[in-house]
N, C-alpha and C positions, 0 to 999 in steps of 0.2 A: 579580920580587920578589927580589931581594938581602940582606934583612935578616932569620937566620937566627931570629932570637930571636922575630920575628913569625909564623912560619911553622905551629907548637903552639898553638893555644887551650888544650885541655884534654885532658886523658884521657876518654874514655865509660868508663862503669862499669855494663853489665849484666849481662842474664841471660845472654846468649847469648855475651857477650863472655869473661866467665869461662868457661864450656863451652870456647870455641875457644883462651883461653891456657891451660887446662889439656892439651886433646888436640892442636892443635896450633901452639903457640908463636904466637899473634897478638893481636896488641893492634890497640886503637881508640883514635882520635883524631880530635879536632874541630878541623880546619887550615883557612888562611884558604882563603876561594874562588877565590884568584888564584893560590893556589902550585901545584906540579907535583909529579910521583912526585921526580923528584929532587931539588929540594929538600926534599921532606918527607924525604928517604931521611938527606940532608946534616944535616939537624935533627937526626934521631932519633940518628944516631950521636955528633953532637956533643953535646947535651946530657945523653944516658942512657948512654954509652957502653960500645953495645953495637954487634954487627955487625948488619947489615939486610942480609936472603936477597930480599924482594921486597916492592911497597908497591904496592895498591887502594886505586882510590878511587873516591866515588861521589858524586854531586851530590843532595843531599836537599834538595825542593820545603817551604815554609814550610808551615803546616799555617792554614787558616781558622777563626777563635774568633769565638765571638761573645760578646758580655754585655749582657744582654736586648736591645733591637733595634738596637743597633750592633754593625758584625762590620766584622773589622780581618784582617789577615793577620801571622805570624808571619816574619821572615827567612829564606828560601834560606840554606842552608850546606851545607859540605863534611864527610865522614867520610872518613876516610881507614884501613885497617888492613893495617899493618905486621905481615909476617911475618919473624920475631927466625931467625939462625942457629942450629944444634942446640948445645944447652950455657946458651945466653944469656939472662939475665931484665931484668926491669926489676924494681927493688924498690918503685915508686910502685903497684902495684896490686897488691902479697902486704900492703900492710898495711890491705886494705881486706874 
């Protein structure tokens, strides 16, 4: 994967995620399923530009739905959480 700008879907914005950027400096993001720690690492500094200390990631299985007797599956995706250098924020999730 080469093209940085694909690399970010979105922010996650939970419970636990706000807990862990309050005590220690990490944020969550939903990255495509092909990319890597480094480039997610090359994303986050370019576009937020902050330093990145170190980057997790985890592969989340799609979840099974049903609606009444049809049941479908939800997409496989990636979470990814980036832990920020000491000093460092992102201001897209202080205004949430």
């Amino acid at each position: 994967m080469k093209d940085l700008s694909k690399v970010i879907q979105r922010p996650l914005i939970t419970e636990r995620g706000s807990t862990l950027r309050i005590e220690k400096n990490q944020y969550f993001f939903e990255v495509t399923p092909a990319a890597n720690k480094h480039e997610i690492k090359q994303a986050v500094e370019l576009y937020f530009g902050v330093k990145v200390q170190s980057v997790r990631t985890m592969n989340m299985r799609g979840k099974i739905k049903r609606m009444g007797r049809f049941s479908g599956k939800r997409a496989d995706w990636k979470k990814a959480i980036v832990t920020l250098a000491e000093g460092e924020i992102i201001d897209v999730f202080d205004n949430v």
